[in-house]
TIVODREN-967270 format. One record per residue (C-alpha): residue number from 1; residue in one letter; x, y, z. Coordinates in steps of 0.2 Angstrom, whole numbers. Example, Ala and Ser with C-alpha at 12.3 -4.5 7.8 and 13.67 -1.06 7.14 Angstrom:
BEGIN
pt num 1, residuo A, x 62, y -22, z 39
pt num 2, residuo S, x 68, y -5, z 36
***
This chain:
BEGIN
pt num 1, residuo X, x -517, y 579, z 368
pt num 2, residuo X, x -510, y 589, z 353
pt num 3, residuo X, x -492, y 589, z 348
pt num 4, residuo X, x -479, y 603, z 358
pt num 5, residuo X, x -473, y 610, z 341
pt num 6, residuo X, x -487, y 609, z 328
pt num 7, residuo X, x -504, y 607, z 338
pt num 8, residuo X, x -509, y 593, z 327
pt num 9, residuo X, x -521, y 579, z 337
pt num 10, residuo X, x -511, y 564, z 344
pt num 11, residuo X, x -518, y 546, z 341
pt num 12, residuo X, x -503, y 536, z 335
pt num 13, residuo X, x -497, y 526, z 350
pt num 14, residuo X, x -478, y 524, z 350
pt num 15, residuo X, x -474, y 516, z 369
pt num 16, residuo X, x -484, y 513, z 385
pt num 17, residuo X, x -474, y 508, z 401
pt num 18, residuo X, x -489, y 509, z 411
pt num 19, residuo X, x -488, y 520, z 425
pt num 20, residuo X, x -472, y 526, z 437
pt num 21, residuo X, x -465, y 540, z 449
pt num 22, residuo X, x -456, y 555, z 443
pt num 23, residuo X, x -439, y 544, z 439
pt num 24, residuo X, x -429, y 558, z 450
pt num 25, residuo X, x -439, y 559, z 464
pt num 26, residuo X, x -428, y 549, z 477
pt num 27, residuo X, x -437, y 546, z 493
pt num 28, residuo X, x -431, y 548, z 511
pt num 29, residuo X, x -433, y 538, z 525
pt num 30, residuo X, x -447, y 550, z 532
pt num 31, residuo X, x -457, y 550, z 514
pt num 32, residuo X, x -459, y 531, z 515
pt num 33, residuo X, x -473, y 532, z 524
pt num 34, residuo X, x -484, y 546, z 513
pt num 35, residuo X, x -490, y 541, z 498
pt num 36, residuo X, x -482, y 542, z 481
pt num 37, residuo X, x -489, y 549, z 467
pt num 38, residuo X, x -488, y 538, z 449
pt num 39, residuo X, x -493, y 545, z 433
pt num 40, residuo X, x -498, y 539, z 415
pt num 41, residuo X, x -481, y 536, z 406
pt num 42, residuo X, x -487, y 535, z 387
pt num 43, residuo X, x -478, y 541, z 372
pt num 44, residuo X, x -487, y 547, z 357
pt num 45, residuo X, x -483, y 549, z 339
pt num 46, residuo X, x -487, y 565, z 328
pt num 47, residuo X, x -492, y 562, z 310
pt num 48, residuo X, x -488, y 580, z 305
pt num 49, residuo X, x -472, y 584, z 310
pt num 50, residuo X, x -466, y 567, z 319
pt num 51, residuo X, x -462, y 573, z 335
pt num 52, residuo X, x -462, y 559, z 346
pt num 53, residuo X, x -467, y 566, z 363
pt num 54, residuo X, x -472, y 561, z 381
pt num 55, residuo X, x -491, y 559, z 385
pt num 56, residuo X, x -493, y 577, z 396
pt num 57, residuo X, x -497, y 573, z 413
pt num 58, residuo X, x -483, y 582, z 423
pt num 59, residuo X, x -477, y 600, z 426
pt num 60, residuo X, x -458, y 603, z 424
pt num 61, residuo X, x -458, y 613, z 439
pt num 62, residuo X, x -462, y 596, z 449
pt num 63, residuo X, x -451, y 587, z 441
pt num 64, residuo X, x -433, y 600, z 443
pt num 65, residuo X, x -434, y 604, z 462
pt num 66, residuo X, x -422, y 611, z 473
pt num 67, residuo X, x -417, y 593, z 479
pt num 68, residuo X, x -414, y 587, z 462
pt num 69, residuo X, x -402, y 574, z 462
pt num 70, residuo X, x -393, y 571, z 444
pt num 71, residuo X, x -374, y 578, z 446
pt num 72, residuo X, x -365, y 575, z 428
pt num 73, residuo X, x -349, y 579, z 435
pt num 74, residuo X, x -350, y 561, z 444
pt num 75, residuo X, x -347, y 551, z 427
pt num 76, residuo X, x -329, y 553, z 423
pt num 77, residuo X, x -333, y 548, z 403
pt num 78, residuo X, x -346, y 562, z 405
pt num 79, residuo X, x -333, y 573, z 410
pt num 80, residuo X, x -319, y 569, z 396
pt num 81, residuo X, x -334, y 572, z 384
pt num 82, residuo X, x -339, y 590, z 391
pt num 83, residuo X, x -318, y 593, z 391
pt num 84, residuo X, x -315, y 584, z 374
pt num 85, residuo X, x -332, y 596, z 366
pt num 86, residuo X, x -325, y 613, z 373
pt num 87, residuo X, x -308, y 610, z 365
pt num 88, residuo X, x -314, y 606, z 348
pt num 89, residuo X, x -328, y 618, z 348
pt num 90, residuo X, x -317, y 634, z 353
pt num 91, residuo X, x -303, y 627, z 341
pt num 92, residuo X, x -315, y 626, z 327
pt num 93, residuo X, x -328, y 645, z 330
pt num 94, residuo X, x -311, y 652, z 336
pt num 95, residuo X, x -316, y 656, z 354
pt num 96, residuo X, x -306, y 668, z 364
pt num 97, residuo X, x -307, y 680, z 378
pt num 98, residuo X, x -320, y 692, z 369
pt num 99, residuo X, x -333, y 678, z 366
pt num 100, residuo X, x -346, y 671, z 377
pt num 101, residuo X, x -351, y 655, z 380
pt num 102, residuo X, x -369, y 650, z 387
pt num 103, residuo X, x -374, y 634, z 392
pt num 104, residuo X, x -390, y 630, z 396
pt num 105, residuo X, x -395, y 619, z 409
pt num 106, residuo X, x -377, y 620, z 413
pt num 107, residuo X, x -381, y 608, z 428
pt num 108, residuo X, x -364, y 605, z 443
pt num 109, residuo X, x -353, y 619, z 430
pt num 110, residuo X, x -349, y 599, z 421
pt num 111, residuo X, x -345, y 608, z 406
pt num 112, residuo X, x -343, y 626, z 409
pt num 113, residuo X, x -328, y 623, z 420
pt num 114, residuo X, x -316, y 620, z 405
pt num 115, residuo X, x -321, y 634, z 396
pt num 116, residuo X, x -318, y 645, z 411
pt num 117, residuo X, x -301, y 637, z 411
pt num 118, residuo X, x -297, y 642, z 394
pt num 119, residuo X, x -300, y 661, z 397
pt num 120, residuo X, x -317, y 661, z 390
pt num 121, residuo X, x -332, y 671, z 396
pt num 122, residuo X, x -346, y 660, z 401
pt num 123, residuo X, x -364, y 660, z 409
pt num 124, residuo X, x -373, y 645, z 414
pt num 125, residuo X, x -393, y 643, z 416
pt num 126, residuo X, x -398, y 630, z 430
pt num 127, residuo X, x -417, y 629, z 437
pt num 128, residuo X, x -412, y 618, z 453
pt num 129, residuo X, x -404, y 624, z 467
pt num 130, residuo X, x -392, y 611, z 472
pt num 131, residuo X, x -383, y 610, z 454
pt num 132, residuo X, x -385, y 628, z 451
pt num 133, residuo X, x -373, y 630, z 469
pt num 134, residuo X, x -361, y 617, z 464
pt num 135, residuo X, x -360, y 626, z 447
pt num 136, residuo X, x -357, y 643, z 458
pt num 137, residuo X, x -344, y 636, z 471
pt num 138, residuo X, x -335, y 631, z 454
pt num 139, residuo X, x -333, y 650, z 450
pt num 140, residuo X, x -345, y 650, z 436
pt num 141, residuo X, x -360, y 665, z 435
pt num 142, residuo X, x -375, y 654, z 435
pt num 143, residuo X, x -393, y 661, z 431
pt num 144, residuo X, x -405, y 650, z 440
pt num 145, residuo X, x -419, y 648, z 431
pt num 146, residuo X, x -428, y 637, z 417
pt num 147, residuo X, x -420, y 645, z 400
pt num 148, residuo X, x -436, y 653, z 392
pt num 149, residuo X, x -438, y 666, z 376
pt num 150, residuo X, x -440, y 679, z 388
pt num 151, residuo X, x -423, y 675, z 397
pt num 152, residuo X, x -415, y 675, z 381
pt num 153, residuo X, x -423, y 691, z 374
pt num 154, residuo X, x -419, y 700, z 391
pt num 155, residuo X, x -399, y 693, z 390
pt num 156, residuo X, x -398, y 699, z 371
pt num 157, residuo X, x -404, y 715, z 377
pt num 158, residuo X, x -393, y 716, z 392
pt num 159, residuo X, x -377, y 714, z 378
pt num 160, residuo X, x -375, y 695, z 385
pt num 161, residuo X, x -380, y 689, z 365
pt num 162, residuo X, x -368, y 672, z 366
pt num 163, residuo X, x -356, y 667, z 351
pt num 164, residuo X, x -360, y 648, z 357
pt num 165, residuo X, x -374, y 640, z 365
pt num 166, residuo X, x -374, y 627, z 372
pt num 167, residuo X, x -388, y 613, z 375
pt num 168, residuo X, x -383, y 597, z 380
pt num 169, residuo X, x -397, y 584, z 384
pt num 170, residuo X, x -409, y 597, z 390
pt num 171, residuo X, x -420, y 598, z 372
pt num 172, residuo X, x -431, y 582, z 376
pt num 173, residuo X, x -433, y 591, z 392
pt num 174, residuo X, x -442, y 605, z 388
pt num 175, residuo X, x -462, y 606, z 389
pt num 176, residuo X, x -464, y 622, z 375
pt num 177, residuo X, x -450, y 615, z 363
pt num 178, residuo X, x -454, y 630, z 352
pt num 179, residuo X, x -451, y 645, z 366
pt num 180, residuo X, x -436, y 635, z 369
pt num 181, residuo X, x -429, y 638, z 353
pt num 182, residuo X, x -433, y 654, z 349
pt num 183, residuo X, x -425, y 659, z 364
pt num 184, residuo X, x -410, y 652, z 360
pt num 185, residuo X, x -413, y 663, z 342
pt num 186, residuo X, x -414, y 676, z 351
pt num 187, residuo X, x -399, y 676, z 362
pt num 188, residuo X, x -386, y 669, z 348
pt num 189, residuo X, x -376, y 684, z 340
pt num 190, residuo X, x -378, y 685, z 321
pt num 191, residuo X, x -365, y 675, z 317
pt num 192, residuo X, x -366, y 664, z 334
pt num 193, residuo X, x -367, y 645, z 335
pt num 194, residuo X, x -378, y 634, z 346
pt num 195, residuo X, x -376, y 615, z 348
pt num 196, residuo X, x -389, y 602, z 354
pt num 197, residuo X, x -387, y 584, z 360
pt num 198, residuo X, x -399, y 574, z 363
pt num 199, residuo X, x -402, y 553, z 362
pt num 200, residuo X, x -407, y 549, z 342
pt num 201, residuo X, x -423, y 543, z 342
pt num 202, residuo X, x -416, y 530, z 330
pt num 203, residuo X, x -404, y 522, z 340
pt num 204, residuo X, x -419, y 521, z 354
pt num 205, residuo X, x -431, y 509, z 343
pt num 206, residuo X, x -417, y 501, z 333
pt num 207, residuo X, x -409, y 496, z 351
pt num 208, residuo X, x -425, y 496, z 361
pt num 209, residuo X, x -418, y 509, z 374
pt num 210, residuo X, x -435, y 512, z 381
pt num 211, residuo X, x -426, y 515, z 399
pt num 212, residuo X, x -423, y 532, z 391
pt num 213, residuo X, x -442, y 534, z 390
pt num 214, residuo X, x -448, y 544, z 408
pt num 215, residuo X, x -456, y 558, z 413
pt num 216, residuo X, x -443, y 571, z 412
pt num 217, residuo X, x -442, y 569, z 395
pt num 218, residuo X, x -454, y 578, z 382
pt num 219, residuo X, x -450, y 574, z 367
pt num 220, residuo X, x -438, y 558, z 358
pt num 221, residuo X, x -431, y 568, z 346
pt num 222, residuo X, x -426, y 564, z 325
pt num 223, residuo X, x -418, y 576, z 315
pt num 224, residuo X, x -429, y 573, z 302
pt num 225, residuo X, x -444, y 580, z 317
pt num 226, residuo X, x -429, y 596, z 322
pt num 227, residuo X, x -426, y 600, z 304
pt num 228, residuo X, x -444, y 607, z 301
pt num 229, residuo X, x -445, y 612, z 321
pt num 230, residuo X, x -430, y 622, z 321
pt num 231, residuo X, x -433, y 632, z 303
pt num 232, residuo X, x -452, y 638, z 311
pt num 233, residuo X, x -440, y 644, z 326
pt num 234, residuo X, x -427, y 656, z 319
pt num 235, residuo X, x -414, y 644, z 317
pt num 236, residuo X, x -405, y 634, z 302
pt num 237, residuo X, x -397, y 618, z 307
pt num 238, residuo X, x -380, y 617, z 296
pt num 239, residuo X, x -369, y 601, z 303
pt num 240, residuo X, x -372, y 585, z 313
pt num 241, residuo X, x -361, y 574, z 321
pt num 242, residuo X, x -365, y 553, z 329
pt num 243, residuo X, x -360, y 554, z 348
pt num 244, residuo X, x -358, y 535, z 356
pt num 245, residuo X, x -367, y 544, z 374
pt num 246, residuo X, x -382, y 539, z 379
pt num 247, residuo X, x -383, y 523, z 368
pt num 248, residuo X, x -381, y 534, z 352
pt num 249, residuo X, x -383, y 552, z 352
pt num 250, residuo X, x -384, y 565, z 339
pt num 251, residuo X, x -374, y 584, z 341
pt num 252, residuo X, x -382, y 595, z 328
pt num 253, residuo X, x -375, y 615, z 324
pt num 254, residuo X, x -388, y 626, z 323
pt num 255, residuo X, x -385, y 646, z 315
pt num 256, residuo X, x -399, y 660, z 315
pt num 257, residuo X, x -409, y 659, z 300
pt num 258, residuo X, x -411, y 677, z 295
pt num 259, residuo X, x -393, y 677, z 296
pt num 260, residuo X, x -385, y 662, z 291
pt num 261, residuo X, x -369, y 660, z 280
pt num 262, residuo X, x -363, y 640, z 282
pt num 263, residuo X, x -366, y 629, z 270
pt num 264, residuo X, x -377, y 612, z 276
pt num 265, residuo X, x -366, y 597, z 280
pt num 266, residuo X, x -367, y 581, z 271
pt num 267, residuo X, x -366, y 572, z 288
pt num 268, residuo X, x -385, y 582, z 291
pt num 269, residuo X, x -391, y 579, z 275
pt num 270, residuo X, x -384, y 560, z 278
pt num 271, residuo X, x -394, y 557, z 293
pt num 272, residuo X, x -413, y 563, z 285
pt num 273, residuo X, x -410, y 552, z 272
pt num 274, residuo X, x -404, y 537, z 283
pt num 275, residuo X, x -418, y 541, z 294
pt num 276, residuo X, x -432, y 541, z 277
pt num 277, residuo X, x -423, y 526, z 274
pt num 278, residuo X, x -428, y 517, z 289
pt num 279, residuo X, x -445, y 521, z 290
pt num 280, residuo X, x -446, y 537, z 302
pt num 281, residuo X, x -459, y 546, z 291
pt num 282, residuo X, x -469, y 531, z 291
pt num 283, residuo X, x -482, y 527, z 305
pt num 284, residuo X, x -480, y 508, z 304
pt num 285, residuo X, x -459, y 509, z 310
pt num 286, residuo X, x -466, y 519, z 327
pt num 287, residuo X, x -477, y 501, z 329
pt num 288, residuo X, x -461, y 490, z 332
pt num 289, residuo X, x -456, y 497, z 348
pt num 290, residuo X, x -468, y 487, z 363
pt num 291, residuo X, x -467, y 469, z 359
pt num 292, residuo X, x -448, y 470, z 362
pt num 293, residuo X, x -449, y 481, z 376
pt num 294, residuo X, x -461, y 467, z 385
pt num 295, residuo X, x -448, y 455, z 380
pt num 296, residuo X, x -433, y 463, z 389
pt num 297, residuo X, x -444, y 467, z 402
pt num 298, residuo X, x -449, y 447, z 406
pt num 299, residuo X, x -430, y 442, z 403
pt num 300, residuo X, x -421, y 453, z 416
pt num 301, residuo X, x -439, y 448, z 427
pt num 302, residuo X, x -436, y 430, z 422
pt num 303, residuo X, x -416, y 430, z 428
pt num 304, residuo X, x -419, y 439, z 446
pt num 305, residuo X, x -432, y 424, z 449
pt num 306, residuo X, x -418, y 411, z 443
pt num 307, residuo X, x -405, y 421, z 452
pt num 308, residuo X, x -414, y 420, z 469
pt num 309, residuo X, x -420, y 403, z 465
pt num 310, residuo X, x -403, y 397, z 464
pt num 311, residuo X, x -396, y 407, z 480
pt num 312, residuo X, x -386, y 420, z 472
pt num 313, residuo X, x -384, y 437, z 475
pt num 314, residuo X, x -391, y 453, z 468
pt num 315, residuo X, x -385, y 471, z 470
pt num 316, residuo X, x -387, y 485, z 457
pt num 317, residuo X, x -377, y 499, z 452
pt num 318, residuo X, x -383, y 518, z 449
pt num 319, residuo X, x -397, y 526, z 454
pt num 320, residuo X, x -401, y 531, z 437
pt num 321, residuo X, x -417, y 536, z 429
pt num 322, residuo X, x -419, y 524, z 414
pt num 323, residuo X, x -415, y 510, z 430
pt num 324, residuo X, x -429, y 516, z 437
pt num 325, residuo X, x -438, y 514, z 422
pt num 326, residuo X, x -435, y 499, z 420
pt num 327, residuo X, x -439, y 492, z 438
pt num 328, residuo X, x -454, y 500, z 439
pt num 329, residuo X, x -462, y 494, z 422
pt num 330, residuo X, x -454, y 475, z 427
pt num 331, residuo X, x -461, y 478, z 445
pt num 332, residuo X, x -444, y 475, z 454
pt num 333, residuo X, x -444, y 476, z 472
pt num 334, residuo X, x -433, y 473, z 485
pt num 335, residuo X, x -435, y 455, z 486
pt num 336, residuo X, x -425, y 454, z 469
pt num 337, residuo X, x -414, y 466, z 469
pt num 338, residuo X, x -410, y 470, z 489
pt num 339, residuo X, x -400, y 488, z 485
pt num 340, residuo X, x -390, y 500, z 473
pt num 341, residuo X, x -377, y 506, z 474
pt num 342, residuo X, x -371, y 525, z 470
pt num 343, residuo X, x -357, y 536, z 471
pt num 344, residuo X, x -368, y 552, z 472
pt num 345, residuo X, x -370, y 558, z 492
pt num 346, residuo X, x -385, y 565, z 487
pt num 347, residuo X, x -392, y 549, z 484
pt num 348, residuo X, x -386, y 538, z 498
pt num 349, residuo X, x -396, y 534, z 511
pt num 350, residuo X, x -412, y 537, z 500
pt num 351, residuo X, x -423, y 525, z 490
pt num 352, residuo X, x -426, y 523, z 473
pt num 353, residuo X, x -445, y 529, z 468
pt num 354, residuo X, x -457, y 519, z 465
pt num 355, residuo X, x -447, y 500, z 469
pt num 356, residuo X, x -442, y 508, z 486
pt num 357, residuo X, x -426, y 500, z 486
pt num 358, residuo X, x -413, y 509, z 495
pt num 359, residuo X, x -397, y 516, z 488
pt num 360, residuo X, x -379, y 514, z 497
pt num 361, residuo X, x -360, y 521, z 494
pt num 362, residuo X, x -351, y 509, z 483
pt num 363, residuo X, x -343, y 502, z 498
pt num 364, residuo X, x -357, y 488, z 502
pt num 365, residuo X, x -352, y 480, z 487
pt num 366, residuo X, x -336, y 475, z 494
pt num 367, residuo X, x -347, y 472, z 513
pt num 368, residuo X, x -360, y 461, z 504
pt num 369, residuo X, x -352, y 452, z 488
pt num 370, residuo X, x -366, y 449, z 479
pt num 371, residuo X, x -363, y 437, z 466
pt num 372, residuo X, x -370, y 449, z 450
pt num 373, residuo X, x -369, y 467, z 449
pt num 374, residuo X, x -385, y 474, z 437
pt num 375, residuo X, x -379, y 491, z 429
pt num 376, residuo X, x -394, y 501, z 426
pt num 377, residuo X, x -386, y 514, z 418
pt num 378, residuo X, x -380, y 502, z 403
pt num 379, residuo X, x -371, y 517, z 393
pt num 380, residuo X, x -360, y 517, z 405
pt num 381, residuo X, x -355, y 499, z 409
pt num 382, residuo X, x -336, y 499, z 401
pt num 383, residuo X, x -333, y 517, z 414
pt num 384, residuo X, x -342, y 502, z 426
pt num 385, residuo X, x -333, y 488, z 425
pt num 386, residuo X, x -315, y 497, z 424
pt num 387, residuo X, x -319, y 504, z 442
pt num 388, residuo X, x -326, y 490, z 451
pt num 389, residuo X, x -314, y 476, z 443
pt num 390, residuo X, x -311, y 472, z 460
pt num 391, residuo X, x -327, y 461, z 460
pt num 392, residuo X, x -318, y 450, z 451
pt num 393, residuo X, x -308, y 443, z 467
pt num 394, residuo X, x -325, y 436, z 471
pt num 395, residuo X, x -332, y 429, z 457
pt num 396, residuo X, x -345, y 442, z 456
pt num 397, residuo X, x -351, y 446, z 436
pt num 398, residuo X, x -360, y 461, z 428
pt num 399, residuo X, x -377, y 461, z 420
pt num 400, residuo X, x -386, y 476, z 409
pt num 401, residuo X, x -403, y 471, z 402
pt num 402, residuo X, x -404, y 483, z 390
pt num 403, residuo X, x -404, y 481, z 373
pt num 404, residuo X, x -405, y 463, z 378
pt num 405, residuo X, x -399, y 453, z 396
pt num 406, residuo X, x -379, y 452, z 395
pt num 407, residuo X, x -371, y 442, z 410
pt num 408, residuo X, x -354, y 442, z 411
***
């Protein structure tokens, strides 16, 4: 395989979980019974431009279908985040009723909801169906489409050039990072912005978040890997901010090169030198990663054993991708951990892929009482344990195995 951005040869190993399902493809009661398709899950290192990136084994048009089930607007910190980033960010690039305000992969309109409340002009771009009609019966204009340079040269032309894109976790997501970007050169005004977030790939090894780590993402991304990949792509990054989501995130600001006029951060210039510092231009720091992933791993394996050894009870909360990481690699079934919980519809009444076990409304927590509560979705776990405090009336406790096992 050669690397997505600069088509050098890959051969440094970073992670191999094995094999797994597409970490979104939920299953039915009916698709029980066909067979499921696995593929390699195997991240690679590239010693040119250290893009860490997803061994390429699946198409993106299999992985976003019409039935696609991730709805953002179901996380209420989520949603502060997306209300709290529209009101800084119009404040700070003076935003009003003239500009217009792209997001892409803009999802259940999560985001684009509060900048259509403040009078703004906004457009989202949504490939799956499902999201892209939430995002509509919100009121937003949704294109519904994967975001491409030819979409972004056709809106330019069209007059829709956008004085803010925006690109929340949807850059690891992308298969051709670099048509990406320069569509996103392309349809920025002159003097527009873009912003990207994305999980730091820092806080990934230096927390062993290999949960993150599934098919749906291309690339783990650095800044000191964007830095070069956004300069060969039209664009000139120029701030950065640390985000606690996801388990430590990174929000860069990003200007056309040709015409860019604000000066670079010291946050940015911060980060590459932290990142240098660390070792992320240096083969031997992406080595560190396996041996305490198979660590976690055997001790959230090892508690389910003790857990049904003992007679207690195990239920699990949010049908989330990076738990379905982690089952699958641990080789969870049903017979550790009976169901999950959710509070998407979409979900309930389906089955997690791969581990098959199925997913129900929050309410059989309070019908079952299990005595612990695993949070697959660890990022989330204070949002967690603020809405079912009610567990405590009996006894039940919380566990999230990632970065290490945490009961209680």
């Amino acid at each position: 395989m050669k690397c997505r951005h600069c088509r050098t040869e890959l051969t440094i190993p970073f992670l191999d979980l094995g094999s797994a399902p597409h970490s979104n493809a939920y299953l039915t009661d009916l698709s029980l019974h066909d067979p499921e398709p696995w593929f390699p899950l195997k991240v690679l290192v590239c010693n040119k431009c250290w893009l860490v990136q997803t061994e390429d084994v699946v198409d993106a048009g299999q992985l976003f279908t019409a039935d696609y089930a991730y709805f953002s607007s179901y996380s209420e910190t989520w949603l502060k985040h997306a209300e709290d980033y529209v009101r800084v960010t119009a404040e700070r690039f003076n935003l009003g009723h003239e500009s217009l305000v792209v997001e892409l992969a803009a999802n259940d309109g999560y985001l684009l909801q509060y900048v259509k409340s403040r009078g703004i002009h906004c457009l989202g771009i949504e490939p799956t169906a499902n999201t892209a009609q939430a995002a509509r019966d919100k009121g937003i204009e949704i294109i519904q489409a994967f975001f491409t340079r030819e979409l972004g040269s056709r809106l330019a032309a069209s007059g829709k050039q956008a004085d803010l894109v925006v690109a929340n976790n949807v850059l690891a997501h992308v298969p051709d990072i670099n048509d990406f970007l320069l569509g996103v050169s392309d349809l920025l005004k002159p003097e527009g912005v873009a912003t990207f977030e994305f999980p730091h790939l820092l806080e990934l090894v230096r927390n062993a978040q290999f949960d993150t780590v599934y098919h749906e993402h291309f690339s783990y991304l650095s800044m000191t890997a964007l830095h070069g990949i956004f300069d060969q792509n039209g664009l000139t990054p120029f701030d950065l901010e640390h985000l606690t989501t996801h388990g430590g995130s990174l929000r860069i600001y990003a200007q056309r090169r040709e015409t860019s006029q604000r000066p670079i951060s010291s946050r940015l210039k911060a980060c590459l030198d932290l990142e240098a510092r660390v070792g992320m231009v240096d083969q031997a720091y992406y080595a560190t990663l396996q041996p305490r992933v198979d660590e976690i791993k055997n001790a959230f394996l090892a508690f389910l054993l003790e857990a049904r050894k003992s007679g207690k009870t195990v239920a699990g909360y949010g049908a989330a991708a990076k738990g379905n990481t982690l089952l699958n690699y641990a080789g969870i079934r049903p017979d550790l951990l009976p169901f999950v919980v959710d509070r998407n519809p979409a979900k309930q009444g389906k089955y997690l892929p791969g581990s098959r076990i199925p997913i129900f409304p929050e309410a059989a927590l309070s019908e079952h009482r299990p005595d612990f509560i695993v949070i697959l979705p660890w990022n989330l776990r204070d949002e967690v344990t603020d809405q079912l405090a009610y567990v405590s009336a009996w006894g039940g406790q919380f566990v999230t195995a990632v970065p290490t096992l945490r009961i209680g």
